[in-house]
C-alpha positions as a printed Julia matrix, in Angstrom:
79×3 Matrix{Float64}:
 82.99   94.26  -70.14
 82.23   96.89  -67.67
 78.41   96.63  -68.6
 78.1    93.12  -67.24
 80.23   93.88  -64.02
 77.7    96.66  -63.3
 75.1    94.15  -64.78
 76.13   91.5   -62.01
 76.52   94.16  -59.3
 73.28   95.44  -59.8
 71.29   91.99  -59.86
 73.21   90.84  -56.63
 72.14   94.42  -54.78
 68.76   92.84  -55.9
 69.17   89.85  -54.49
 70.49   91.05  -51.31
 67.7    93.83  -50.59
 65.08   90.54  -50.97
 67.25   88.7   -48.91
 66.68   91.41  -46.44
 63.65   92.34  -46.85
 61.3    91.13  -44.22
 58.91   88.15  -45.68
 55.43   88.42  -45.49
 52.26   86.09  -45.56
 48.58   86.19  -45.74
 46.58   84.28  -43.31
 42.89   84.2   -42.75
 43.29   87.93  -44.98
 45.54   89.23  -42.59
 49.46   90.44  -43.59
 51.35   88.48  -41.12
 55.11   88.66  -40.58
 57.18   85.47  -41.46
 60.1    84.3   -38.47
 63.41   82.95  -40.13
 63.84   79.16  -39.72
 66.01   78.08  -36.94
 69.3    77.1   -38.38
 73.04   77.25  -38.09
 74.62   80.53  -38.4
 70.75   82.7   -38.11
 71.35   85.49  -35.98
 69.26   86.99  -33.55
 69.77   90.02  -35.85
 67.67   88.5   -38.76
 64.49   88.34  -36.18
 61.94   91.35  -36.8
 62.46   94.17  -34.03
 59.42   93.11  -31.74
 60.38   89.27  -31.89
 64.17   90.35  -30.71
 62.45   92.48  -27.72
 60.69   89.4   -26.95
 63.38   87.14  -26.79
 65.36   89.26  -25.03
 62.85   89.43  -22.55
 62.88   85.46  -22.08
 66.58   85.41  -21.66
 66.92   87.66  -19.14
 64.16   85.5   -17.03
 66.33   82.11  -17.49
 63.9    79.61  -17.25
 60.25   79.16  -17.6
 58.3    81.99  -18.32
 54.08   82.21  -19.2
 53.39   84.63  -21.83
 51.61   86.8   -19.28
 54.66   87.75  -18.08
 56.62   88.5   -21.39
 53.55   91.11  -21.91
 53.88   92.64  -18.8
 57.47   92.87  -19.23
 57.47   94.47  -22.88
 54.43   96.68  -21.46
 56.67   98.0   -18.53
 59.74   98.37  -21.63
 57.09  100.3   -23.76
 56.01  102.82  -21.47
């Protein structure tokens, strides 16, 4: 009995580390990072670090913003 508890425990520590993990793709042979879908109950959380800076970076602004600006702010952040 306490094999397959530990058993179950184990494969769902599995399954939450790949949950986790961030999700990768290849495109034009390049590793590229793969964004979460939009959906109910995401969290900003689940965003990769550099995609949360960004974000944060159009919320603060409150409207419109040209990607220009978004690098000049994270460049500003950065250094």
């Amino acid at each position: 009995m306490a094999e397959r508890v530990l058993a179950r425990m184990s494969e769902q520590v599995v399954q939450e580390r790949a949950a986790a993990a961030p999700v990768t793709a290849s495109v034009a042979g390049q590793t590229v990072r793969m964004v979460p879908e939009c959906a109910p109950g995401v969290e900003e959380s689940a965003l990769p670090p550099e995609y949360q800076r960004i974000l944060a970076v159009v919320t603060r602004v409150g409207g419109p913003v040209m990607t220009r600006q978004v690098g000049e702010k994270l460049c500003r952040v950065l250094t």
